[in-house]
VOGU-3710 file (C-alpha; in Angstrom, 3 decimals, decimal comma):
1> xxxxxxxxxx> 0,000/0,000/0,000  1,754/3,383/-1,257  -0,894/5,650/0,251  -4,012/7,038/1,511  -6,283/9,356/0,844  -6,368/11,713/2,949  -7,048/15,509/4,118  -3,967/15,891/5,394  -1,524/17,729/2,046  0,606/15,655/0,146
11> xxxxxxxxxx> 3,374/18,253/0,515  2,985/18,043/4,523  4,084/13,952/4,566  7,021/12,843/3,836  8,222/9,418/3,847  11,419/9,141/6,189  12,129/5,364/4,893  11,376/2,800/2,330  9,967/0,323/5,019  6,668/-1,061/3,787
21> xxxxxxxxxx> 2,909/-0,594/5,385  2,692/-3,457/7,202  -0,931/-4,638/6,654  -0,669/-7,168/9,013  -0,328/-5,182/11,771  -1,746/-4,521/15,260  -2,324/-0,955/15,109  -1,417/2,581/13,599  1,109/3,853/15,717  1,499/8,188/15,966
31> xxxxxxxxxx> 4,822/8,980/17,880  3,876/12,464/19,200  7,122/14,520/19,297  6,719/18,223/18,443  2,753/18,768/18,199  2,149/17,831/21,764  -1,858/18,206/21,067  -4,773/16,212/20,480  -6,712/19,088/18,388  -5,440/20,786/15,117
41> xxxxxxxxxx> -2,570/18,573/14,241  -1,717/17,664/10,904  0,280/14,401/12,313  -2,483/13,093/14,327  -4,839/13,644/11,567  -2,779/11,922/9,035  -2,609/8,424/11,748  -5,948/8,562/12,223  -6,643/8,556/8,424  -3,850/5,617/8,750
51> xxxxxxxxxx> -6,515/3,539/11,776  -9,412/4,026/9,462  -7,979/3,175/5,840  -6,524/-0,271/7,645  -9,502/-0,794/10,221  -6,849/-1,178/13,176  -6,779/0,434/16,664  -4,549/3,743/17,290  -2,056/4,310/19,750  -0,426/7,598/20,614
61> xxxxxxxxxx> 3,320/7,568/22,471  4,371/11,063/23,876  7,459/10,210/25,193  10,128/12,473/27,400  13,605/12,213/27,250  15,575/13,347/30,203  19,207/13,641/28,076  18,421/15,999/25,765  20,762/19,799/25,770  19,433/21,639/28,380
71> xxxxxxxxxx> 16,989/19,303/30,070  16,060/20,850/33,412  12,741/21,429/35,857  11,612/24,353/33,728  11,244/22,516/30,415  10,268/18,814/32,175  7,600/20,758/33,581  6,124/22,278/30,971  6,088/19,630/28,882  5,069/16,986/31,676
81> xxxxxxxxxx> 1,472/19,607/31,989  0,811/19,221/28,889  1,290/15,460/28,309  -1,269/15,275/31,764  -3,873/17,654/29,238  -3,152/14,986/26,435  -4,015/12,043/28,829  -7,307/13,461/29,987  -8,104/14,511/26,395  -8,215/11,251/25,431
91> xxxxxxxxxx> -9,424/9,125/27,991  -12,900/7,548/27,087  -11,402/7,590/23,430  -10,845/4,702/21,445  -7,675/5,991/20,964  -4,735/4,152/23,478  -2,142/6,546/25,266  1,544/6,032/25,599  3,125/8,288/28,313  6,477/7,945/29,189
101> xxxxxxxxxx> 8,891/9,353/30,987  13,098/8,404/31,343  14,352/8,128/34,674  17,864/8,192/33,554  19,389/9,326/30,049  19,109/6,168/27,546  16,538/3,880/29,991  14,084/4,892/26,667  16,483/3,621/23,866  14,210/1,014/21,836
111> xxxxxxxxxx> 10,800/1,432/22,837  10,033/3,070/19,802  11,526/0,133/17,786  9,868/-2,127/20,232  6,264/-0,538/19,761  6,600/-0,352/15,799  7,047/-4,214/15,419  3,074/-4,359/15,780  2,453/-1,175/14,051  1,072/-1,033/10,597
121> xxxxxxxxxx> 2,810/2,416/10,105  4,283/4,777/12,375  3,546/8,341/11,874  5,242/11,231/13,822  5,968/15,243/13,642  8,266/17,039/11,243  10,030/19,447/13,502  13,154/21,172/11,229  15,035/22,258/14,845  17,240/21,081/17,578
131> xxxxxxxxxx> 17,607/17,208/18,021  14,489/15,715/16,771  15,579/15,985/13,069  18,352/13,847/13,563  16,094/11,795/15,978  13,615/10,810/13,551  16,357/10,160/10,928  18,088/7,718/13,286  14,573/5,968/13,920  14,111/5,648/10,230
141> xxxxxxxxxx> 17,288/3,645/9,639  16,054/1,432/12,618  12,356/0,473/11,833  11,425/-1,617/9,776  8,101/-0,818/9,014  6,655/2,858/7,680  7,584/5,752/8,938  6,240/9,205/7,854  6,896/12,525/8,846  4,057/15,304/8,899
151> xxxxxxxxxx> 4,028/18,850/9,241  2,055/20,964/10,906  4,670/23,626/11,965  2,743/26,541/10,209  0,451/28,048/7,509  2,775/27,565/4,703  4,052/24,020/4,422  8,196/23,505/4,783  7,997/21,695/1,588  6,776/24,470/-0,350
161> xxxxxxxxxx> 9,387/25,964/-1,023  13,307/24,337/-1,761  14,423/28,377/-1,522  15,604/30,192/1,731  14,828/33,289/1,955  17,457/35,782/3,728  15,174/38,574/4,168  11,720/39,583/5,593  10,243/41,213/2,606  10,902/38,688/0,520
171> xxxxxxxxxx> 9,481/35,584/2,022  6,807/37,885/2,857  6,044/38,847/-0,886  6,179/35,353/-1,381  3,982/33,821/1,146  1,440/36,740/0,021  1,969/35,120/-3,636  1,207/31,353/-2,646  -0,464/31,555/0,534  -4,236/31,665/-0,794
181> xxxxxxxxxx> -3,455/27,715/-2,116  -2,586/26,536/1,459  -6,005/28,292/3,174  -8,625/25,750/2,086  -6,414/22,684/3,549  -6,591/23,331/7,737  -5,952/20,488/9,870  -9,417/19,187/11,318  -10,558/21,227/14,386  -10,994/17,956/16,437
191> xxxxxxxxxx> -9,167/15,243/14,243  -11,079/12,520/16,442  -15,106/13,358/15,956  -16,911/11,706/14,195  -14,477/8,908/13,641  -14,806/5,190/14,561  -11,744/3,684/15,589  -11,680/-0,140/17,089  -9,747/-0,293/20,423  -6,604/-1,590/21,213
201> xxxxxxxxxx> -7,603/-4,858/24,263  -4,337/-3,633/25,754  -0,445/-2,488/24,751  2,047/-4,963/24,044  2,516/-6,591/27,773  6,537/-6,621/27,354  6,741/-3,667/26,210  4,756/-1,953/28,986  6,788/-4,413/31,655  9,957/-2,716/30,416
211> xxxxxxxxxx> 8,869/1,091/29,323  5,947/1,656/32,041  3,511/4,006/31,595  4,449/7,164/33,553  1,291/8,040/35,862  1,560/11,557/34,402  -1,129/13,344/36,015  0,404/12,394/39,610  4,097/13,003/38,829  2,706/16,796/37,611
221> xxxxxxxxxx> 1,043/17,377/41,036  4,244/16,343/42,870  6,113/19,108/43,662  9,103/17,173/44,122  8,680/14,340/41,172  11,401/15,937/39,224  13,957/16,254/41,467  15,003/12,268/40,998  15,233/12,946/37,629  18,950/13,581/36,190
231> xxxxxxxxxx> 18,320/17,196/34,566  19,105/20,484/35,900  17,307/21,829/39,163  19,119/24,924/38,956  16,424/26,448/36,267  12,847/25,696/38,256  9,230/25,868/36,235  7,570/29,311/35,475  4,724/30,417/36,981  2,846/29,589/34,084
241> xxxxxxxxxx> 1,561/26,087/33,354  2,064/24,462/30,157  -0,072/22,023/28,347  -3,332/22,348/25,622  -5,763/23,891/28,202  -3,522/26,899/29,169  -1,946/27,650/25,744  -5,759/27,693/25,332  -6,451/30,133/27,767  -3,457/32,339/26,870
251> xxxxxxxxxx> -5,278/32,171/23,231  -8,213/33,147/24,545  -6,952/36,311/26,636  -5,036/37,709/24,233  -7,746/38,232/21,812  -10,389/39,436/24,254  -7,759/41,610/26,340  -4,810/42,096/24,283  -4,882/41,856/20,431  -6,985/45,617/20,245
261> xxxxxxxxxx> -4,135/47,122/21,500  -1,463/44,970/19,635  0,188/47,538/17,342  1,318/50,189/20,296  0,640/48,168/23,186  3,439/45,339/22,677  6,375/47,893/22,912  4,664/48,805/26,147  6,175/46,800/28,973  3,887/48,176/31,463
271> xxxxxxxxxx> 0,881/46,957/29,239  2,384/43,565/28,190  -0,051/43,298/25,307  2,133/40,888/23,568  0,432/37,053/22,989  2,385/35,391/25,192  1,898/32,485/23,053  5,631/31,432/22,185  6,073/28,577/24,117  2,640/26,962/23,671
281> xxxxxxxxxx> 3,531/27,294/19,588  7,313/25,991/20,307  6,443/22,925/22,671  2,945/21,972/20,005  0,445/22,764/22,696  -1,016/25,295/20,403  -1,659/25,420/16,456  -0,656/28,154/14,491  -3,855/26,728/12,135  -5,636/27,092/15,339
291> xxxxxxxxxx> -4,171/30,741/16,540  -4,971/32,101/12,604  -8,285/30,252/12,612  -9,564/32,053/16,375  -8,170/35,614/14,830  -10,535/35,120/11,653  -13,093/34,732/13,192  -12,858/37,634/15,709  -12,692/39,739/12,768  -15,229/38,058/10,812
301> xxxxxxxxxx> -12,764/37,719/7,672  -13,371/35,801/4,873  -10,499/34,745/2,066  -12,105/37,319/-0,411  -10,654/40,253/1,617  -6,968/39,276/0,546  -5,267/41,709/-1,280  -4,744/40,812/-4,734  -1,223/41,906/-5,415  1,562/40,676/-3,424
311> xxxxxxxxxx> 2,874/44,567/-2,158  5,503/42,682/0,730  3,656/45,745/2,889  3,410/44,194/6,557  -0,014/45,674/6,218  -3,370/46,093/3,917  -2,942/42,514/2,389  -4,673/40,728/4,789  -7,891/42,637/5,182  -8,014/42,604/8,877
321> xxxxxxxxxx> -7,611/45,289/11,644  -4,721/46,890/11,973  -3,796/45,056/15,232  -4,574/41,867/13,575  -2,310/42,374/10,747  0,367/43,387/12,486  -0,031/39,987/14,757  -0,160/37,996/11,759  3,636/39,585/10,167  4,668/37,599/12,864
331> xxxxxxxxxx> 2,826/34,890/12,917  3,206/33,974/9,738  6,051/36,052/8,336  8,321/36,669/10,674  7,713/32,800/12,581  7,614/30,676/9,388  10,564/32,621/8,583  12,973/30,746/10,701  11,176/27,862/9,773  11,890/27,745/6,261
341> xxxxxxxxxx> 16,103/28,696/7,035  16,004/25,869/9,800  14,444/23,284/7,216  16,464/24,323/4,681  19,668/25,062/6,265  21,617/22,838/8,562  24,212/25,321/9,813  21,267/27,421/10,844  23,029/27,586/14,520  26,403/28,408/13,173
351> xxxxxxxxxx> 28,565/31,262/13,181  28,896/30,919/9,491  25,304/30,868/8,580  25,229/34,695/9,019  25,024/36,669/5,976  28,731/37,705/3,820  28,213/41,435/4,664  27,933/40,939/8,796  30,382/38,520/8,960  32,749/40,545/7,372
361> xxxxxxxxxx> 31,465/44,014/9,065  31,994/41,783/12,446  35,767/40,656/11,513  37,133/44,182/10,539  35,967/45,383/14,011  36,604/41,885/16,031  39,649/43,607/17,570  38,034/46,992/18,731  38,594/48,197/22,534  35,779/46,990/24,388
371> xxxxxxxxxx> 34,608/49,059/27,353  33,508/46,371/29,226  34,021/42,213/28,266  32,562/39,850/30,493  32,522/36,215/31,508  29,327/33,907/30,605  29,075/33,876/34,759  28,393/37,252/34,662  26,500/37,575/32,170  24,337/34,779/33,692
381> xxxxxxxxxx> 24,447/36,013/37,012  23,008/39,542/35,716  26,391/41,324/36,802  26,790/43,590/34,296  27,385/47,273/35,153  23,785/48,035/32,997  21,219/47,747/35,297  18,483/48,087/32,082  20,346/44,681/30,874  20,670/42,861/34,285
391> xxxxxxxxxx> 16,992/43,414/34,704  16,045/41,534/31,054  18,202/38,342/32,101  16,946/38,452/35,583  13,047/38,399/33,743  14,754/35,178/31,557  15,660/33,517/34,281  12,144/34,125/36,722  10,042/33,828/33,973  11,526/31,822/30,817
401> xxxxxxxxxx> 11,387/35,251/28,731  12,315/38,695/27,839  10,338/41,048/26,844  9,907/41,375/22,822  11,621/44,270/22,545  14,040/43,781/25,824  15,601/40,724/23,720  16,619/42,912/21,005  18,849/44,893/23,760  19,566/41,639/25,613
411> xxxxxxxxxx> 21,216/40,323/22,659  23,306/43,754/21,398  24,391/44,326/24,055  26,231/40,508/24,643  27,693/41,551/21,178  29,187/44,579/22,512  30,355/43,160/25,837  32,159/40,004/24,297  35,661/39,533/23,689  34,651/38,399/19,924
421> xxxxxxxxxx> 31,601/37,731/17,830  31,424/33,908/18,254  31,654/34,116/21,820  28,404/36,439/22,035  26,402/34,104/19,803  27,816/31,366/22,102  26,327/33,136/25,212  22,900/34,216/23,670  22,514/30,666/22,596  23,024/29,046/26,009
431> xxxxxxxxxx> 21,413/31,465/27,875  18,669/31,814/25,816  18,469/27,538/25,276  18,623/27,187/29,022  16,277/29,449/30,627  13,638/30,541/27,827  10,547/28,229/27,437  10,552/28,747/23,680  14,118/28,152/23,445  15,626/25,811/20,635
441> xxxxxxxxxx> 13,017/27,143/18,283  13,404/28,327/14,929  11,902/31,904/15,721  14,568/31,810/18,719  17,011/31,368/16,175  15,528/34,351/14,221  16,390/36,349/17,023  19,215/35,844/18,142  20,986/35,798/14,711  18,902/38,764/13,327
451> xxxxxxxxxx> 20,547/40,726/16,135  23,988/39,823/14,591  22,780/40,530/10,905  20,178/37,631/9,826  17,402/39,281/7,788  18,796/42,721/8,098  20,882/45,120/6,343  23,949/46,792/6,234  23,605/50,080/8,398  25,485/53,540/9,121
461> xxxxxxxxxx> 27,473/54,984/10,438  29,812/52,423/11,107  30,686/51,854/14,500  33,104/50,226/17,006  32,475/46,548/17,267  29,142/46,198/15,476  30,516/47,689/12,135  28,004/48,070/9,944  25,650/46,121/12,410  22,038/47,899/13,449
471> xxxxxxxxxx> 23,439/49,284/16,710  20,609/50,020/20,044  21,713/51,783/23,164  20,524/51,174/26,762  19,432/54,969/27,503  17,123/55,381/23,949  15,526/51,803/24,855  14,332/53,215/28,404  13,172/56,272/26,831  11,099/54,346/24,674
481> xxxxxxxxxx> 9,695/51,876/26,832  9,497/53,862/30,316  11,132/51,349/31,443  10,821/52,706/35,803  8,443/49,827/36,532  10,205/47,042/34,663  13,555/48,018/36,828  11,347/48,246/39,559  10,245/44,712/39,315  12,851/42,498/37,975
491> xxxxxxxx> 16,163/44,349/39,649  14,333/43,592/43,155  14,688/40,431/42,395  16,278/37,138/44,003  18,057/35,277/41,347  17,046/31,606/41,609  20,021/29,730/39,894  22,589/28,004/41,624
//
C-alpha cells in the first residue's frame, strides 16, 4: 500500500524510509514529538486517516527524554502539563495513550523500535530544529516498518518551497503570492469526531513491563517528582503552566484583552499586550492553524478580503484590523521565517550561517577596545554594570522570557560586551536555550541571529564593534519603553540559579 487518501496535504508527509505498510499489523502507531496536542494537528490527523484506511486500533506515544541539551525542571515541567492535558483529552477515546517518561538518560532507547514491530505504520511530527531531526532520521534507519513525517509547523508548508529566503520582505512577498493555495487545507478542528476507531484490548505486555507508563497526572502534582530525575534543578518551572488547556487560555486572553491594543501596546512593557503564546507554539500545545483560525473569526474575515497583489507591505494585504495584521507579520512572516532557514539550512546555529556582509562588518571590528568584556558567569548572574540589561536576564531567568523588545537589547548588548563575535552568539545561545521556554526554536534562532545581521541590512554609520551592524543603546531603549516599573520589578529580584 503506497498511500491514503487523505485531508492531510501531500506536501505536509514525507516518507522518512522505504519500510513497507505493514498490513498485518496490530495498530497505527502516531509517535507524538513536536505537536504535543490532540486538536489541530496535521500528524495526528494523518494516523488517524492511517486507523481508518486499515480498520486497526490507534495508539499515541508522547514520550520524554531526560538527556536531551538543556533538560532541566523548567522545560520537564512544561512539557510533563501538557502530556497530563493529552491524557485526559483522550481518555474515554478509542484511541490508546503512551506516556512515558526516562528516569535516567538512555533507559528509553528502543521502545520506539519495540512498539513499531506491531504497528502497521508509524507516523510522527516534522520538527526542522534542535535534536528531533536527527532523531527521527536515526529511527528511520532502525524500523522496519513505515515511517512518515508530517508537518504541521505553520500556515505555509516547509515543503513548499526548496528556496531560503534571507530577508523579511521577501518571504513575505512570497507567502502573500502562494499563501491563498494553502487556506482551504486546515488540519481538522478535532481530528477525532466523528471517527470510529476499534480499540486496542491492551499495549504490548513486554513492552509496557519494560517502558511503564508514567502516571503523568500524579508526577505533575508532585512538587518534588522531578527532582530524581537527572536534569538540571538549577532552572525551576515558570509560573505559568504548560499544556493544551492553558496555551488555550493564553489564546483566549489575548484576543479578548490584548490583540486591540497589539500595534502600540506590545512595545509597552507596562501593558504587556504581547500574545504570550511562544512557548505553547514551540512545545505543540497550540496550532498556528488554530491561533490564525480564532483571529478570523474575531474579525469576521473571509479569504475574499486578501489583497490581490503581493505589495511585501506588513499591512493592507490581509484585510483585517490593523492590530490583527500586524499579529499575523509575525505569525506567519516573521515565525515561518525561521522555519523555512532551519528546514532548509543545517548550519542554521552556526557562526557561518550569518550573511557575507555581517560577517565581514563583524571581523574588521573583532579587535576593537571593548569598554567592558565579560565572563558567561556574569552575564548569567546579571552582573553587568547596565542595570536596564541585568533586569532583562533576571526576567529570563524568573520567567523563561524577555520582553519582545528587551531581547533585542539583551542580545546587542552581549555583542558589545564580548571579547569576539562567536563568543556572544555562544552566550545568547546558552542562555537563551537554558532558561527561555521557547528556546531551541526556529523563531529563537531568528532572534538571536537577526541581532547579529540575519534578515537585516547593512547600516550607518559604522561603528566600534558592530561595524556596519544595526546598533541600540541602553538609555534610547528606556526612553522608549518607560522602562521605571520594569527596573522596579525584575532588579528587586532574588536570582534563583545556583
Amino acid at each position: 500500500m503506497s498511500d491514503i487518501e487523505s485531508n492531510v496535504p501531500g506536501l505536509r508527509v514525507v516518507s522518512c524510509n522505504q519500510a513497507p505498510v505493514r498490513a498485518t499489523g496490530d495498530y497505527v502507531l502516531y509517535w507524538m514529538i513536536a505537536s504535543r496536542r490532540v486538536d489541530w494537528n496535521f500528524g495526528l490527523e494523518r494516523a488517524v486517516d492511517w486507523a481508518c484506511e486499515l480498520g486497526k486500533p490507534l495508539v499515541v506515544l508522547e514520550a520524554l527524554r531526560c538527556g536531551y541539551p538543556w533538560a532541566s525542571d523548567r522545560l520537564h515541567a512544561f512539557v510533563l502539563q501538557g502530556m497530563v492535558d493529552n491524557a485526559r483529552r483522550l481518555r474515554g477515546t478509542p484511541v490508546s495513550y503512551y506516556p512515558y517518561l526516562e528516569s535516567r538518560p538512555g533507559d528509553g532507547r528502543g521502545l520506539l523500535e519495540a512498539l513499531s514491530q506491531r504497528a502497521a505504520v508509524v507516523v510522527t511530527d516534522d520538527f526542522p530544529c534542535f535534536f528531533l531531526p536527527r532523531m527521527v532520521a536515526a529511527a528511520a534507519s532502525r524500523l522496519t516498518v513505515r515511517l512518515e513525517q508530517v508537518d504541521s509547523n505553520g500556515l505555509m508548508p516547509l515543503r513548499a518551497t526548496d528556496r531560503v529566503y534571507l530577508r523579511a520582505v521577501d518571504f513575505r512577498r512570497y507567502v502573500q503570492k502562494t499563501l491563498v493555495q494553502h487556506l482551504d487545507a486546515f488540519p481538522r478542528a478535532n481530528p477525532l469526531a466523528e471517527v470510529n476507531l476499534p480499540a486496542l484490548e491492551r499495549l504490548p505486555a513486554g513492552v509496557v513491563a519494560r517502558w511503564p507508563l508514567a502516571e503523568v497526572e500524579t508526577l505533575a502534582s508532585d512538587s518534588g517528582a522531578l527532582a530524581a530525575m537527572p536534569i538540571d534543578h538549577s532552572v525551576p518551572p515558570v509560573a505559568y503552566r504548560g499544556g493544551r488547556e492553558a496555551g488555550g487560555f493564553a489564546l483566549r486572553r489575548f484576543l479578548d484583552r490584548q490583540l486591540g491594543r497589539y500595534t502600540d501596546g506590545r512595545l509597552d512593557v507596562r501593558e504587556r499586550a504581547t500574545s504570550e503564546l511562544s512557548p505553547y507554539l514551540h512545545f505543540g500545545h497550540v496550532s498556528a492553524h488554530e491561533v490564525f483560525d480564532a483571529i478570523a473569526n474575531l474579525e469576521g474575515w473571509n479569504v475574499g478580503r486578501l489583497f490581490h497583489k503581493a505589495t511585501a507591505s506588513r499591512s493592507g494585504w490581509w484585510g483585517m484590523s490593523e492590530p490583527a495584521e500586524a499579529f499575523l507579520d509575525q505569525l506567519v512572516t516573521w515565525r515561518e521565517l525561521g522555519y523555512n532557514m532551519c528546514a532548509l539550512r543545517e548550519d542554521y546555529e552556526r557562526y557561518e550561517s550569518l550573511p557575507l556582509w555581517a560577517r565581514e562588518t563583524l571581523a574588521v571590528h573583532a579587535s576593537d577596545p571593548r569598554s567592558y568584556v565579560y565572563t558567561p558567569s556574569e552575564f548569567e548572574a546579571a552582573a553587568t554594570h547596565d542595570e536596564l540589561w541585568n533586569a532583562a536576564q533576571r526576567e529570563l531567568i524568573r520567567d523563561g522570557r524577555i520582553h519582545n523588545y528587551l531581547r533585542m537589547l539583551w542580545a546587542k548588548k552581549i555583542l558589545e560586551w564580548s571579547a569576539t563575535p562567536r563568543d556572544a552568539l555562544a552566550v545568547m545561545i546558552e542562555l537563551n536555550n537554558k532558561y527561555a521556554v521557547d528556546g531551541r526554536n526556529p523563531n529563537s534562532y531568528s532572534g538571536i541571529f537577526w541581532c547579529l545581521g540575519r534578515y537585516d541590512r547593512a547600516w550607518g554609520p559604522e561603528r566600534p564593534i558592530f561595524g556596519k551592524i544595526r546598533y541600540m543603546t541602553s538609555a534610547s531603549t528606556r526612553r522608549k519603553l518607560d522602562a521605571k516599573a520594569y527596573l522596579a520589578e525584575f532588579n528587586g529580584q532574588q536570582l534563583m540559579f545556583r
